[in-house]
C-alpha positions as a Markdown table, in Angstrom:
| # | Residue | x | y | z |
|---|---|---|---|---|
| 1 | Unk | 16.5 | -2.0 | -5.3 |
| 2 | Unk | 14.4 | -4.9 | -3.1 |
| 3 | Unk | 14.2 | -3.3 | 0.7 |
| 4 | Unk | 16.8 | -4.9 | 3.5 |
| 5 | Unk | 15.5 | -7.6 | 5.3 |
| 6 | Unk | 14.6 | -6.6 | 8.8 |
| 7 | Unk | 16.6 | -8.6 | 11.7 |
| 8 | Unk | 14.3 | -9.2 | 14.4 |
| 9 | Unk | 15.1 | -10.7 | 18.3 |
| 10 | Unk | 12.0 | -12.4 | 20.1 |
| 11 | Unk | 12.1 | -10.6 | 23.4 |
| 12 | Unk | 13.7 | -8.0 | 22.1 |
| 13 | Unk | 13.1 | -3.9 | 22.6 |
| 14 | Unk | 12.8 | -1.3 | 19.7 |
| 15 | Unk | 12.6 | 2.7 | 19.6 |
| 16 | Unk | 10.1 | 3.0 | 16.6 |
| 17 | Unk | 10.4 | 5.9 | 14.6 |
| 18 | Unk | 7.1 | 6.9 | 11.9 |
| 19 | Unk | 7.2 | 10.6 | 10.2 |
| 20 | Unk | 4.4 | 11.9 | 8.1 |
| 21 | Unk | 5.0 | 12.0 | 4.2 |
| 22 | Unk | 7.5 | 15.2 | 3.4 |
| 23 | Unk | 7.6 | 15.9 | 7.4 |
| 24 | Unk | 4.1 | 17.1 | 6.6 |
| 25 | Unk | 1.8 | 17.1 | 10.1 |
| 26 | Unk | -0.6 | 13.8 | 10.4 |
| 27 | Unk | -2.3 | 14.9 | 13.5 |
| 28 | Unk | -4.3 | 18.1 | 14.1 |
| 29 | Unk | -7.0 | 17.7 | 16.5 |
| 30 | Unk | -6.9 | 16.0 | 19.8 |
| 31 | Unk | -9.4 | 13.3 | 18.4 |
| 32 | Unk | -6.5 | 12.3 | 16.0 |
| 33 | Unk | -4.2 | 11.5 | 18.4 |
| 34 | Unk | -6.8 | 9.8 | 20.4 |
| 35 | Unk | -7.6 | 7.5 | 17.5 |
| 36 | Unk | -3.8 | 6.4 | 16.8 |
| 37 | Unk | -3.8 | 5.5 | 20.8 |
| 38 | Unk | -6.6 | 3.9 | 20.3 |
| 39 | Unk | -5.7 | 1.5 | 17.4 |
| 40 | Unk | -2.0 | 1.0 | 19.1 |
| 41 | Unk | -3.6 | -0.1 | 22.1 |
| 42 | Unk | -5.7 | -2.8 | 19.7 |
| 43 | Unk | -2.2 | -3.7 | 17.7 |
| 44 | Unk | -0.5 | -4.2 | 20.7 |
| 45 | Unk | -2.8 | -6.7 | 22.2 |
| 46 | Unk | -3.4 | -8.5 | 18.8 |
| 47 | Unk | 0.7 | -8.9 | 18.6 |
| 48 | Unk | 1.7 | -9.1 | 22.4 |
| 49 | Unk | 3.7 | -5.9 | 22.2 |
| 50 | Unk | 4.3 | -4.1 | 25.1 |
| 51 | Unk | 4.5 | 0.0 | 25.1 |
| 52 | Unk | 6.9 | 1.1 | 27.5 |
| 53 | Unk | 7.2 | 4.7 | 26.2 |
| 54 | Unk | 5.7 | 6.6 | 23.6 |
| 55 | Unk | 5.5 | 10.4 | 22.3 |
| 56 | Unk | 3.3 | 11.6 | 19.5 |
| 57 | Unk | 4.7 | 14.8 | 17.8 |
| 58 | Unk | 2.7 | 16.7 | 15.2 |
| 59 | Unk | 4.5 | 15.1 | 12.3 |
| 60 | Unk | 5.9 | 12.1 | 13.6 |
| 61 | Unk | 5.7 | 9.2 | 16.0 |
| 62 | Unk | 8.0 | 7.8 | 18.7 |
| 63 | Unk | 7.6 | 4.3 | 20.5 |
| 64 | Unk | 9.5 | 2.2 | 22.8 |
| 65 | Unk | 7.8 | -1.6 | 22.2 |
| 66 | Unk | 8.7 | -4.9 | 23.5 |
| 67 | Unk | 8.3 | -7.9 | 21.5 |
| 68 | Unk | 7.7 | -11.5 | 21.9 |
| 69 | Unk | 8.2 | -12.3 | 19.0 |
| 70 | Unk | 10.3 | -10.0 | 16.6 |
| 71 | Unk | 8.4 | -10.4 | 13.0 |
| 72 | Unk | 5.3 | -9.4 | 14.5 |
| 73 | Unk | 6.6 | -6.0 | 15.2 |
| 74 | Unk | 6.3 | -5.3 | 11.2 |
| 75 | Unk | 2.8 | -6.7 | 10.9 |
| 76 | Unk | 1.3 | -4.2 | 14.1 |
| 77 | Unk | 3.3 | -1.2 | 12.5 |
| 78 | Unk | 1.9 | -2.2 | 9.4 |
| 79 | Unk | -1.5 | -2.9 | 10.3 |
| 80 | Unk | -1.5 | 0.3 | 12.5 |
| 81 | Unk | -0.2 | 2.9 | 10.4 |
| 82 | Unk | -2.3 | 1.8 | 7.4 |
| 83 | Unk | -5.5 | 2.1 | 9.9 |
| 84 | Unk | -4.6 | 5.2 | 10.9 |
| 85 | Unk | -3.8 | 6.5 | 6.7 |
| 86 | Unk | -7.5 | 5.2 | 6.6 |
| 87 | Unk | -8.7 | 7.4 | 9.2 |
| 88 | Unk | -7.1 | 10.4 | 8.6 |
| 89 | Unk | -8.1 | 10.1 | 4.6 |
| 90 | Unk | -11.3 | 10.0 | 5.5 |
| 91 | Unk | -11.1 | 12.3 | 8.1 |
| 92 | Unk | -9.5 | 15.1 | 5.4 |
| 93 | Unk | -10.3 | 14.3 | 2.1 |
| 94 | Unk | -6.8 | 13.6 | 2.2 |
| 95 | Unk | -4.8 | 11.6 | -1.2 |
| 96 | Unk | -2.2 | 10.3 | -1.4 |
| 97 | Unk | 0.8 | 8.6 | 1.3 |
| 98 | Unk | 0.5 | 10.0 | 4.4 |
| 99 | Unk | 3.8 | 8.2 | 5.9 |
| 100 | Unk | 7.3 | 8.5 | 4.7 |
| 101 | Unk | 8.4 | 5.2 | 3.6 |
| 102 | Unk | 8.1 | 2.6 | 6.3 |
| 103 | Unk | 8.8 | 2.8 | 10.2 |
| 104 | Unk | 12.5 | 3.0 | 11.1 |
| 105 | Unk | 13.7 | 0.9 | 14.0 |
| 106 | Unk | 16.6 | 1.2 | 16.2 |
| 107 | Unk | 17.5 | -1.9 | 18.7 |
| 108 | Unk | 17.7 | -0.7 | 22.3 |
| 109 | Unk | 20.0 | -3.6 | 23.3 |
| 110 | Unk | 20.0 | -3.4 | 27.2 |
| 111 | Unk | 17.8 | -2.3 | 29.6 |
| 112 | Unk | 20.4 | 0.5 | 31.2 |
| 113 | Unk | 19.5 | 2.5 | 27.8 |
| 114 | Unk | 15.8 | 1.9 | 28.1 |
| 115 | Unk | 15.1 | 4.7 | 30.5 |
| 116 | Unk | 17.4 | 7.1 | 28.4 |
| 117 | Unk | 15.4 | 6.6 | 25.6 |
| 118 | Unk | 12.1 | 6.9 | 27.0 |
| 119 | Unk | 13.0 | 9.7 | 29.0 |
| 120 | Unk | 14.6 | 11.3 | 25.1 |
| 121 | Unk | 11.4 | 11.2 | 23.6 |
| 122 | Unk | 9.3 | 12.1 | 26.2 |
| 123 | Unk | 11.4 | 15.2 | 26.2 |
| 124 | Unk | 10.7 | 15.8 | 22.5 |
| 125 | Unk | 7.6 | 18.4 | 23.0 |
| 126 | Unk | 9.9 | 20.1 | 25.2 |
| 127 | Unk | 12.8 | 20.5 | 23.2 |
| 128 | Unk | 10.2 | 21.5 | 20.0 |
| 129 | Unk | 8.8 | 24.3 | 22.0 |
| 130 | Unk | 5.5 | 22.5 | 22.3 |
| 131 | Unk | 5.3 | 22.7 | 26.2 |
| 132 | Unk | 6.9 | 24.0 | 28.6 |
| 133 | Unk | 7.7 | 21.1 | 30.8 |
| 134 | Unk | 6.8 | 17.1 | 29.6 |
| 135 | Unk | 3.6 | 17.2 | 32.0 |
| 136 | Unk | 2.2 | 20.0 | 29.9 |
| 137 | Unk | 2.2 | 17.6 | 26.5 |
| 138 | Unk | -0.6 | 15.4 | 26.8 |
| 139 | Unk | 0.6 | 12.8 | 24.0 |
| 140 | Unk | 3.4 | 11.3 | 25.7 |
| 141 | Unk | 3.9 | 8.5 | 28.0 |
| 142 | Unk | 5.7 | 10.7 | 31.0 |
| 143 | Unk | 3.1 | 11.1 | 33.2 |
| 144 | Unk | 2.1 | 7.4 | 33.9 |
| 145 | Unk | 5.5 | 7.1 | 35.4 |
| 146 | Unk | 5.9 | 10.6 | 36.5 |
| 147 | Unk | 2.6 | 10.5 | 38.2 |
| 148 | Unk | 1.2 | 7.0 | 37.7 |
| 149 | Unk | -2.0 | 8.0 | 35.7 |
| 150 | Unk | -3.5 | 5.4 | 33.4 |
| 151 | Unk | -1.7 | 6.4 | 29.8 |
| 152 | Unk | -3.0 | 3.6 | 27.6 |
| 153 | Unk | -1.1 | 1.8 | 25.8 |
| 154 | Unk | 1.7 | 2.3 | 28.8 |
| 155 | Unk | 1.1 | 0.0 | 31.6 |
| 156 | Unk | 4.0 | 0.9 | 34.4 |
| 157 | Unk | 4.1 | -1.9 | 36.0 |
| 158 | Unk | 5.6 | -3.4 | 33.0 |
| 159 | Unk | 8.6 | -1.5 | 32.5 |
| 160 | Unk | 12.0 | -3.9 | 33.5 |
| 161 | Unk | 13.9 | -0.8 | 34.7 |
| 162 | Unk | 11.1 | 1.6 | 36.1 |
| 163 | Unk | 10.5 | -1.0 | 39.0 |
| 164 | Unk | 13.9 | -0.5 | 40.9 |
| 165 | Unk | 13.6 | 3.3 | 41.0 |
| 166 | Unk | 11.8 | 2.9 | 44.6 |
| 167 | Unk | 10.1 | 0.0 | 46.3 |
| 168 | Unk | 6.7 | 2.2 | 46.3 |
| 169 | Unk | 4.9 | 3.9 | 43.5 |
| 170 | Unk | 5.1 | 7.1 | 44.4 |
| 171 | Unk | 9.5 | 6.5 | 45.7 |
| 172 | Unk | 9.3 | 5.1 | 41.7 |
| 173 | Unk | 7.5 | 8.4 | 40.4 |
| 174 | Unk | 9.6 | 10.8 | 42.6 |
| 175 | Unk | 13.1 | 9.2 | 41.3 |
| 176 | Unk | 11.2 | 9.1 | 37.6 |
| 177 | Unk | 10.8 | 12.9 | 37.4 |
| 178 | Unk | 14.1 | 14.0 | 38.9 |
| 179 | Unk | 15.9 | 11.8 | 36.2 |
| 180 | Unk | 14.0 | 13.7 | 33.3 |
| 181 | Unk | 14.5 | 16.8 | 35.1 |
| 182 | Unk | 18.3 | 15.7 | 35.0 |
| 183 | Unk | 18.2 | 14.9 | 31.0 |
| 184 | Unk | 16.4 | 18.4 | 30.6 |
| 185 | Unk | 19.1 | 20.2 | 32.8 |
| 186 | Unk | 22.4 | 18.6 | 31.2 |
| 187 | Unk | 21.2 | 18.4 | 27.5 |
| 188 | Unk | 18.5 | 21.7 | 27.1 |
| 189 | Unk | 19.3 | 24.0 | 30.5 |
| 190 | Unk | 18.2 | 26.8 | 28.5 |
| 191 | Unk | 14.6 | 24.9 | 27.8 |
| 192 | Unk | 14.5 | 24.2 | 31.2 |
| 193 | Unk | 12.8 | 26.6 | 33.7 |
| 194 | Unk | 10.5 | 24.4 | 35.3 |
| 195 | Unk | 13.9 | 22.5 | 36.8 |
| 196 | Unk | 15.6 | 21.8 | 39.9 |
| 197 | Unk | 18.6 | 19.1 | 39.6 |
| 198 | Unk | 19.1 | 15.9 | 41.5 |
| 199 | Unk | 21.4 | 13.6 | 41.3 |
| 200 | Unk | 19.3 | 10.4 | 41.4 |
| 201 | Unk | 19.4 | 6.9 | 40.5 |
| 202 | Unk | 21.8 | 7.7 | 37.9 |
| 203 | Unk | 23.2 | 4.1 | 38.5 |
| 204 | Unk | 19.6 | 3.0 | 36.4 |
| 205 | Unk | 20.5 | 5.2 | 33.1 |
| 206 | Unk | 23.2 | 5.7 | 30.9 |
| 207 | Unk | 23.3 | 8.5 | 28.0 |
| 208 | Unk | 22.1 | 7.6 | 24.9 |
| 209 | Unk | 24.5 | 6.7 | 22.4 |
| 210 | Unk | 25.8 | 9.2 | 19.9 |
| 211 | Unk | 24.8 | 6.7 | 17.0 |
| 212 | Unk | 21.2 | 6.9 | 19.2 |
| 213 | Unk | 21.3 | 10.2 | 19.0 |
| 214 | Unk | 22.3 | 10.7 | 15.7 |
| 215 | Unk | 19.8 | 8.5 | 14.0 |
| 216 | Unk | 16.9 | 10.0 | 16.1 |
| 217 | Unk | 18.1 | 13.4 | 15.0 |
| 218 | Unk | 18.3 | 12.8 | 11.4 |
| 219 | Unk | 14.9 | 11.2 | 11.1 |
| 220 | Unk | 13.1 | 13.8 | 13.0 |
| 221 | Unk | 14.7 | 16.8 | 12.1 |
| 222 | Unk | 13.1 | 19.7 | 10.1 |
């Protein structure tokens, strides 16, 4: 049966969702998730994507990307996930597919979701038991709004909705970390030990959707 057609919006946002083959793990060393980095920063600049969040798990890959034009978006995830299949087979002596079919894409349609999903996936090491609080995870795009470090591909100053969370960068990266802190506290209190609660900015963020949510879930999970 042929593949759906893909229905793209120029200037449009997308969570991006890649898994290794069977769930299998497609990064090991720190070097491998430096190279994928690497080669999204290069795909991003060759298709005029911007990164506004991003989260590399073990096994699979989470991006937030804004597109000028929509198409393009399948020629970067193709051109970037077959690089990095080239990579990581010569890196292993590995055969065979290393992703799981092709990318999955989800439309974040308005900017007051775009901070609930970054802020979701940035949680994901969390939630896996891979840190202890988001700071701790180095593949993730948290602390260059939580601290304003230089996190290629993520360029802050970018990000529609990140800009009104203070007038200054560190007012924006104070309000940043009490809303994750918030996220972790209503959704995973129990994973949460590093928290205290504010009720900030919520004004900027609504909840992801349970059709969000769901999808996410079902693509990710064990």
């Amino acid at each position: 049966m042929p593949r759906t057609a893909r229905e793209w919006v120029d200037g449009g946002t997308y969570h991006v969702l890649t898994r290794g083959n069977n769930r299998q793990p497609v990064f090991h060393v720190p070097a491998d998730f430096q190279r994928y980095l690497h080669r999204l920063v290069e795909v991003a600049n060759d298709h005029q994507l911007t990164v506004l969040h991003f989260a590399l798990m073990p096994n699979h890959v989470h991006l937030v990307i804004r597109v000028v034009e929509g198409p393009r978006l399948s020629r970067a995830m193709l051109g970037l996930n077959l690089a990095y299949a080239l990579y990581y087979r010569n890196q292993y002596h590995y055969a065979g597919h290393l992703w799981q079919g092709r990318f999955k894409c989800l439309p974040i349609e308005t900017d007051s979701y775009l901070l609930a999903c970054g802020r979701y996936i940035e949680l994901n090491p969390v939630r896996a038991g891979l840190a202890d609080a988001p700071h701790n995870y180095p593949w993730t795009s948290y602390r260059a709004y939580a601290e304003g470090l230089a996190v290629p591909p993520v360029a802050g100053t970018t990000h529609p909705v990140y800009a009104t969370l203070g007038s200054t960068p560190q007012e924006r990266q104070v309000a940043y970390r009490q809303l994750v802190r918030e996220e972790l506290t209503q959704r995973d209190a129990p994973c949460a030990p590093w928290h205290h609660s504010h009720g900030v900015c919520r004004q900027h963020v609504k909840p992801p959707r349970p059709a969000f949510l769901h999808a996410v879930s079902r693509e990710v999970s064990p």
